[in-house]
C-alpha positions in Angstrom: -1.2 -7.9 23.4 -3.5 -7.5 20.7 -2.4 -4.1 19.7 1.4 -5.9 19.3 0.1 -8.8 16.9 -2.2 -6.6 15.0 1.3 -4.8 14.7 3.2 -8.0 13.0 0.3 -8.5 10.6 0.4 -4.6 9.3 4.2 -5.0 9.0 3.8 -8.4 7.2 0.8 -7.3 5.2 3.5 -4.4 3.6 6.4 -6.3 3.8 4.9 -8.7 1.1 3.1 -6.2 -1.0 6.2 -4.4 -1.4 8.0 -7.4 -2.5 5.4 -8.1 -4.8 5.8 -5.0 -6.8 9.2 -6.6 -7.6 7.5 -10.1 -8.5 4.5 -9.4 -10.3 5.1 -5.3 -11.7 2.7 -5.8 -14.5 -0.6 -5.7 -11.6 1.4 -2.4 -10.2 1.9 -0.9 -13.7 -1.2 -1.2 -14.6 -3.3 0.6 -12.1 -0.5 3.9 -12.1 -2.4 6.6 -13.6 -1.6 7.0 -17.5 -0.9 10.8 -16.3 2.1 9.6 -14.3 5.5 9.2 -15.9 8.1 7.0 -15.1 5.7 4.3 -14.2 8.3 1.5 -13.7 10.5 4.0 -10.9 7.3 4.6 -8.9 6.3 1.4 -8.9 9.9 0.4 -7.4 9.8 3.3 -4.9 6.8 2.3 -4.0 7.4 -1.3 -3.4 11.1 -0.5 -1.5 9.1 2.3 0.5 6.1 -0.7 1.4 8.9 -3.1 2.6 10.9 -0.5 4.6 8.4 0.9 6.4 6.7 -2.9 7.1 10.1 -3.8 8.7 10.8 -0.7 10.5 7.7 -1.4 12.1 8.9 -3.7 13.5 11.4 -2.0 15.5 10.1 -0.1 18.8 12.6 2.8 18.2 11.5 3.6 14.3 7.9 2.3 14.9 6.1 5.8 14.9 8.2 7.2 12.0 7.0 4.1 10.3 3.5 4.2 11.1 3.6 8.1 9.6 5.3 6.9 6.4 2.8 4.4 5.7 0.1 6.8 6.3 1.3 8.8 4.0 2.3 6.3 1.3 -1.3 5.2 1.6 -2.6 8.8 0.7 0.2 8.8 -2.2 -1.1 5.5 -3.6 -5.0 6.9 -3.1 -5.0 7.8 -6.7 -3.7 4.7 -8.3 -6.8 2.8 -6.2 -9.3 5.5 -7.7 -7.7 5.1 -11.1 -8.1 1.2 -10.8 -12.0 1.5 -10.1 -12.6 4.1 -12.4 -10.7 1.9 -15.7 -12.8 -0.8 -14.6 -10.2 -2.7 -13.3 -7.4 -1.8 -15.6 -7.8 -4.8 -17.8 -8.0 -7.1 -14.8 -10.3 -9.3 -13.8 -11.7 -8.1 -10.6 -14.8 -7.2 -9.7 -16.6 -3.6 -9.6 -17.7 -4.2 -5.9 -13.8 -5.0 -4.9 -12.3 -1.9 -6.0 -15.3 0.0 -4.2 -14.7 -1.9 -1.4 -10.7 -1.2 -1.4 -11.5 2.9 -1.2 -12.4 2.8 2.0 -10.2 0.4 2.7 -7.3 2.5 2.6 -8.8 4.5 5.2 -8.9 1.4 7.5 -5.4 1.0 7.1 -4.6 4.5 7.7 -6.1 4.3 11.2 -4.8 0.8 11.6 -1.0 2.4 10.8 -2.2 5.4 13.5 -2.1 3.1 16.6 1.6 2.6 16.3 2.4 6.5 15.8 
């Protein structure tokens, strides 16, 4: 029972950070590596990706295909959260220990996505 409302919260928690890379891009654009081109299309893919795999989540038939895509986005996304701590933020205001904090993080959610494979 747990398990299944753990489930709703991982879909919802991607479900609205995808639509907020169409809301507020500015946060999203700034924390994409200047290496990166095209900073505006990732940042769309990635949203689109975040909100299709929240919602197949949701669906017992798609659930483990969605689980290993959000895996996998998270491990695509890795560097944007190492870029973020190492520009100190990116010219936003939040704090050092947060983005150290969010590195590991990822990890969480990586095992967190691995229950429903």
């Amino acid at each position: 029972m747990l398990l299944q409302v753990l489930m709703y919260v991982l879909a919802g928690f991607f479900v609205f950070a995808g639509v907020y890379h169409f809301l507020k891009p500015k946060f999203f654009l700034r924390i994409i590596p200047p290496i990166l081109p095209l900073k505006e299309w990732i940042n769309w893919i990635t949203g689109g990706f975040e909100v299709a795999l929240g919602l197949l989540l949701l669906f017992p038939s798609y659930q483990s295909i969605a689980a290993w895509g959000i895996m996998i986005l998270l491990v695509a996304v890795f560097p944007a959260n190492i870029y973020h701590l190492m520009a100190k933020g990116a010219g936003m205001k939040v704090p050092i220990w947060a983005l150290w904090v969010r590195l590991p993080l990822q990890g969480v959610l990586i095992w967190w996505a691995y229950q429903y494979t």
